[in-house]
C-alpha positions in Angstrom: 88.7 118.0 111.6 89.5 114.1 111.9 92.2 114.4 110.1 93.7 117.6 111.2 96.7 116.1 113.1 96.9 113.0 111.8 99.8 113.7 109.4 101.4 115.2 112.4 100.7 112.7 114.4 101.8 109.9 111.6 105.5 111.9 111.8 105.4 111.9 115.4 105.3 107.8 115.7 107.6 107.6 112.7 110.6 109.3 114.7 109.8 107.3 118.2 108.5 110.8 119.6 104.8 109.9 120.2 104.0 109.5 123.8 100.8 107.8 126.2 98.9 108.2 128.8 99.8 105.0 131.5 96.9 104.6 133.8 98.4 103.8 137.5 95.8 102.0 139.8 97.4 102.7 142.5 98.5 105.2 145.2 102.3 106.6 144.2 105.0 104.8 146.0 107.8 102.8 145.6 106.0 100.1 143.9 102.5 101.1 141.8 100.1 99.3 139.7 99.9 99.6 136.2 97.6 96.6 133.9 96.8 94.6 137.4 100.6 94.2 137.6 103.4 96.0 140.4 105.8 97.4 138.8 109.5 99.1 141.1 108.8 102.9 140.4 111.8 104.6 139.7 109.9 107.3 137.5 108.5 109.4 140.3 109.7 112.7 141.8 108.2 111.4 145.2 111.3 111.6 146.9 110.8 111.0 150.3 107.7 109.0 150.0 105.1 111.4 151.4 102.6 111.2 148.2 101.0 108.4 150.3 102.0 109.3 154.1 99.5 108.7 156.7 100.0 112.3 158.2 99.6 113.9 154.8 96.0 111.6 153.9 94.8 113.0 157.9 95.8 116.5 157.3 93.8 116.2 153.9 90.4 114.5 155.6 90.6 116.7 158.4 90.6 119.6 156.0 88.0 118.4 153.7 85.7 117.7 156.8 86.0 121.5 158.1 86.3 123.0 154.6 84.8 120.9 152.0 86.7 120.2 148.9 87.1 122.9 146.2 87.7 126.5 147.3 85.2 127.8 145.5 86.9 131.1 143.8 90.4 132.7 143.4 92.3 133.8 146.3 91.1 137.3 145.8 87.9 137.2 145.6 86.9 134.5 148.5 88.9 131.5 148.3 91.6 132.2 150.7 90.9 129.8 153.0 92.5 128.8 156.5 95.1 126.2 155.6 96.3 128.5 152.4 97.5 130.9 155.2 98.9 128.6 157.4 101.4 127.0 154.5 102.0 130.1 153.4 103.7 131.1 157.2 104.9 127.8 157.3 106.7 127.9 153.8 107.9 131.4 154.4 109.3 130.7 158.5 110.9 126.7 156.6 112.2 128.7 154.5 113.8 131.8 156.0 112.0 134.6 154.4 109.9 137.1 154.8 106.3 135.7 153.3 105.2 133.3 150.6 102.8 132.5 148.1 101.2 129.6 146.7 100.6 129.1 143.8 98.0 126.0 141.7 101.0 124.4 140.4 104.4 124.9 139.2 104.3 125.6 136.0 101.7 128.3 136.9 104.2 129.8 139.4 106.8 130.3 136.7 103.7 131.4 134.3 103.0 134.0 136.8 105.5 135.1 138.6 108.1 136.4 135.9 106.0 138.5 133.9 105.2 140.2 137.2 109.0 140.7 137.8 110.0 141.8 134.2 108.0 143.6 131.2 109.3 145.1 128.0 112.9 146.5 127.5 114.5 144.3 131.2 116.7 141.8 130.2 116.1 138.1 131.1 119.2 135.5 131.1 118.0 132.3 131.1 120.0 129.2 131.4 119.7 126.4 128.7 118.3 123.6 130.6 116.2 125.3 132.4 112.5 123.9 132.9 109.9 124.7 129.8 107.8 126.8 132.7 110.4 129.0 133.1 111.1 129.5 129.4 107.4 129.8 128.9 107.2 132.5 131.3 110.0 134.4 129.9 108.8 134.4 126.7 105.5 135.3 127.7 107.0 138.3 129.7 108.0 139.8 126.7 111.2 141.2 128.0 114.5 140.5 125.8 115.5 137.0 126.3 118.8 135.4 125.8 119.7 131.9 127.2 123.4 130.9 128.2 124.6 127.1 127.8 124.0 125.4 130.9 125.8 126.5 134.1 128.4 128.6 132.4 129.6 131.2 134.1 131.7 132.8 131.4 129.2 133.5 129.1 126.3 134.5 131.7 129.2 137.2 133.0 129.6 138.8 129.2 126.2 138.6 128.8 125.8 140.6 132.1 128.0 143.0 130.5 126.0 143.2 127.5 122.9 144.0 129.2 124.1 146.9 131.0 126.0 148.5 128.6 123.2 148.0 126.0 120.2 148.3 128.2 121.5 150.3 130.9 118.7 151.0 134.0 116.7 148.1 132.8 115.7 145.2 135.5 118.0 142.4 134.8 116.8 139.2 135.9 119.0 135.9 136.0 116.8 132.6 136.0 118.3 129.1 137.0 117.7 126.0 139.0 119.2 124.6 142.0 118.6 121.1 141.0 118.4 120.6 137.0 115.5 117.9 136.7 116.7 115.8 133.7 120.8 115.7 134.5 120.5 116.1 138.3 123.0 118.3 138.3 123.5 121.5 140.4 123.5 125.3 139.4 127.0 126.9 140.9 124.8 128.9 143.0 127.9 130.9 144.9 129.6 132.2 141.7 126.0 133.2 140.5 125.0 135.4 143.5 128.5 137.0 143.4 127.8 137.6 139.4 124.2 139.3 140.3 125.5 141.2 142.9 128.7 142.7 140.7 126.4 143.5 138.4 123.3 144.3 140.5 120.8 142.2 139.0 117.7 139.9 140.5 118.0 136.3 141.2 115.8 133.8 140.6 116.3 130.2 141.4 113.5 127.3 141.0 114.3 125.0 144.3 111.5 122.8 142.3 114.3 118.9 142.6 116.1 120.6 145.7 113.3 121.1 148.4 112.9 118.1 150.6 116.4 116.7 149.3 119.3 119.1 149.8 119.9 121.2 152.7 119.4 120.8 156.4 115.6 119.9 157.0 115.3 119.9 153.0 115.4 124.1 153.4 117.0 123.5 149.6 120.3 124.5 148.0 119.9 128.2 148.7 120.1 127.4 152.5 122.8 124.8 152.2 125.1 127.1 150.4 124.4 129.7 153.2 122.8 132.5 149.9 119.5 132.3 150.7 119.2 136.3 151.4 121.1 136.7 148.2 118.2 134.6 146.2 115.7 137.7 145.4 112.8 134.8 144.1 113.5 131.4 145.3 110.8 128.6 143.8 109.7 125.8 144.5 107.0 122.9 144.6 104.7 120.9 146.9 104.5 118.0 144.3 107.6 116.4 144.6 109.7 115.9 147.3 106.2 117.3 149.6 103.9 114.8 148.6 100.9 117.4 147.3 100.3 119.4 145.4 101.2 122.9 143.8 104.0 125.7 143.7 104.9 128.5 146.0 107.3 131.5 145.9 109.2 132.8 148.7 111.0 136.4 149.1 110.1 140.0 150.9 106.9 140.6 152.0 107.3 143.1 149.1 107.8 140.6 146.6 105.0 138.7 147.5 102.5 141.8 148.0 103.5 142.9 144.8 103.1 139.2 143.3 99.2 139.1 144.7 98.6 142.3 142.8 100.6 141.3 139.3 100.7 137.2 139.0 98.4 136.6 136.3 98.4 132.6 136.9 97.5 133.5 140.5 95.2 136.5 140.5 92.9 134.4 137.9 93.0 131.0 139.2 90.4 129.6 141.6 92.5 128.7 144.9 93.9 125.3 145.4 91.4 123.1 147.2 92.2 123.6 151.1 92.8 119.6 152.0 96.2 120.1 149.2 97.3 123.1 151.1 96.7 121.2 154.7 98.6 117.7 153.1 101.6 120.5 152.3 101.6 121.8 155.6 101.5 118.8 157.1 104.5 118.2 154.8 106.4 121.0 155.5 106.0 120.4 159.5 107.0 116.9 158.8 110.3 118.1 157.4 111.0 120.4 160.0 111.4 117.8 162.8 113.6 115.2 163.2 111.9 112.5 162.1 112.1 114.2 158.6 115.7 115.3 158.4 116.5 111.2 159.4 114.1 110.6 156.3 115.7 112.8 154.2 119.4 111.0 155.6 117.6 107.9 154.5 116.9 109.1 150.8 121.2 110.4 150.6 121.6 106.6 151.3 119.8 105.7 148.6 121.2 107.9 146.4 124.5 106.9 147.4 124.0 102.9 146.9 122.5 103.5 143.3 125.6 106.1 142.4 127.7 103.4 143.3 125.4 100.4 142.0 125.1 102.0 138.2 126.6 100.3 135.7 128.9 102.5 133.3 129.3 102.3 129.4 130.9 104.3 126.4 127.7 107.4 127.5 127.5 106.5 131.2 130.7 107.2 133.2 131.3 106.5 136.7 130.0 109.3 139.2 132.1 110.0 141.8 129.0 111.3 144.0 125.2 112.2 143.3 124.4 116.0 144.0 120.3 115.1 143.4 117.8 112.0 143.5 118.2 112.3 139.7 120.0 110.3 137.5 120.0 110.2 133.9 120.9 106.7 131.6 121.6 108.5 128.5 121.0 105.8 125.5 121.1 108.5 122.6 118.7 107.4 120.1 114.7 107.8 120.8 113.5 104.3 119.8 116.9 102.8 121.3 115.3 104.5 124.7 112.0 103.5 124.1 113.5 99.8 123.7 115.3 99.8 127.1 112.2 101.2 128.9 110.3 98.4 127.4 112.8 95.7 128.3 113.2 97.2 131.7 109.3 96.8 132.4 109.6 93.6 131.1 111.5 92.6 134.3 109.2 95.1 136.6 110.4 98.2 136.4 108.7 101.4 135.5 111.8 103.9 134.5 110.1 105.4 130.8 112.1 107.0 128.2 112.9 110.5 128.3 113.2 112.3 124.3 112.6 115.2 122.5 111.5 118.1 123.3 112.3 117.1 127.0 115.9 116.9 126.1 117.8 117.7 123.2 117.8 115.7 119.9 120.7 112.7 120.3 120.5 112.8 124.1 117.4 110.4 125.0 117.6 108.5 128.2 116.2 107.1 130.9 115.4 109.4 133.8 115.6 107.3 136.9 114.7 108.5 140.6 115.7 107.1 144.1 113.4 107.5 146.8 113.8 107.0 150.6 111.3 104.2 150.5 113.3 102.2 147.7 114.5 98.8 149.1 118.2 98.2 148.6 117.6 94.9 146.5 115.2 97.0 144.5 118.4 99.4 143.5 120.4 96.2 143.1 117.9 94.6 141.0 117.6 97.4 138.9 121.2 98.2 138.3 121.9 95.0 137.3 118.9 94.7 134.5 120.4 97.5 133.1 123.5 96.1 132.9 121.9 93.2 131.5 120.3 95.0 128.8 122.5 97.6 128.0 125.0 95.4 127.6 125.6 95.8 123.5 125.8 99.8 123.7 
């Protein structure tokens, strides 16, 4: 048994594709703790600093002190507890729909929700870059499976027409992102509601890098692009941009009924412990109000300073403007990465390596993320190490 994986393991290191476990001894933030040394963290999906906000730690302790810390069984059976309804309303009112449900995490919303929405002989159409959960989950589905190449239209539209000529009264389902987490980019959510509408099929769209970011009040892309009625499934997260903990999904009370009776990942999952759910709600009311929309301002100021700040090169080109919190460094080779990650927390700055099977083979980078609690001479200083050390590619 000792030396099971170790061949694999040995041709893992040999192509710069193992990976570690950091230990951060600190609370998340713009700056963390790593060895007894601070580090500028521009590695975390924390993008409006709430990991660590004082209304999000008192919602929690206030929650553990009425509920007590684990919910002691699955939703169904008795851990629904009070705050796990009280997001949901929230989530569901944020969000403009009918209901919601929460889920443990994100990658057991994907896990769980579309096998409930599609079985054998439906149709998914997946796009490329979309996030492993939601590949998982459409493998797992069973349903016939074919990916397009990343937000194009042309193809997803003859492969429309493939699936209804070829599977004609299956469930077609059409599964994308608003915010794609290793390019930043955006899905052209307009063109693809009036494809799934021509061609009456379901839309789903994981709001997972959009929620907390884009839209008025962070309501996500759906709701800045005026579709959200036209999203069947719209996903998202309370990890990132909301500072806990989790995934939700939010549609028709239907939906959602029909979710709590089919969602695998859900139905068998003990609840989420009750001080997550109140640190989300407390969250979600935080970006409801206008102190949170000027946070969320704050963050597009950010994001503008390091789209401006970035230095360009023969795979870097200058961005005319950001559409996400994400941008990607691409270096190309995995060790080459690994080298300007290492040289970059030399100088204090925690921005890892991004490779294979994350992205595609060729296309390493570094993934960096702006939040609203980044200093501008933290942006500066980064952008010009980079320069500094990229300086021979």
């Amino acid at each position: 048994m000792q030396d099971l994986f170790a061949e694999q393991l040995k041709a893992l290191r040999a192509a710069s594709l193992d990976r570690h476990l950091r230990e951060i001894s600190s609370s998340q933030g713009p700056e963390i703790e790593i060895d007894g040394r601070r580090f500028v963290n521009f590695s975390s999906n924390d993008y409006l600093g709430l990991a660590n906000d004082p209304r999000l730690r008192e919602a929690a302790m206030a929650a553990i002190d009425e509920f007590g810390v684990g919910a002691g069984a699955s939703r169904l059976i008795s851990g629904t507890q009070s705050p796990h309804v009280r997001l949901e309303r929230a989530l569901a009112k944020w969000k403009g729909t009918e209901a919601a449900l929460c889920f443990s995490s994100g990658y057991a919303t994907a896990l769980g929700t579309i096998p409930a929405l599609v079985t054998k002989d439906d149709v998914i159409l997946l796009d490329k870059l979309c996030h492993a959960s939601l590949i998982d989950a459409a493998k797992l589905s069973g349903a016939i499976l074919r990916v397009f190449p990343h937000n194009n239209l042309r193809k997803l539209e003859s492969l429309l027409e493939w699936a209804r000529r070829e599977h004609p009264g299956k469930r077609v389902l059409i599964v994308t992102e608003s915010v794609f987490s290793m390019d930043g980019d955006r899905a052209p959510l307009r063109e693809l509601v009036e494809l799934k509408k021509r061609f009456d099929a379901l839309l789903m769209l994981d709001e997972a890098h959009a929620v907390g970011v884009i839209g008025a009040n962070g309501r996500g892309l759906a709701a800045e692009e005026n579709v959200s009625d036209d999203v069947d499934v719209q996903m998202g997260t309370l990890s990132k941009a909301l500072g806990a903990s989790g995934g939700y999904i939010c549609g028709s009370r239907d939906l959602i009924e029909w979710l709590i009776n089919r969602a695998r990942s859900f139905i068998y999952s003990t609840a989420p412990p009750p001080a997550v759910a109140a640190a989300a709600l407390a969250a979600v009311n935080f970006l409801s109000s206008s102190e949170g929309e000027k946070r969320r301002l704050l963050l597009w100021k950010r994001i503008k300073l390091l789209c401006d700040l970035l230095p360009v090169n023969a795979m870097n080109r200058k961005r005319s403007d950001a559409g996400s919190a994400i941008f990607p460094w691409i270096v190309g080779d995995d060790q080459a990465a690994l080298d300007l990650a290492t040289a970059l927390k030399s100088e204090g700055f925690l921005v890892p390596a991004i490779r294979y099977p994350s992205v595609a083979k060729g296309s390493a980078r570094l993934r960096i993320t702006v939040t609203a609690l980044h200093q501008e001479d933290q942006i500066h200083s980064l952008c010009e190490a980079i320069k500094r050390n990229s300086a021979s590619d």
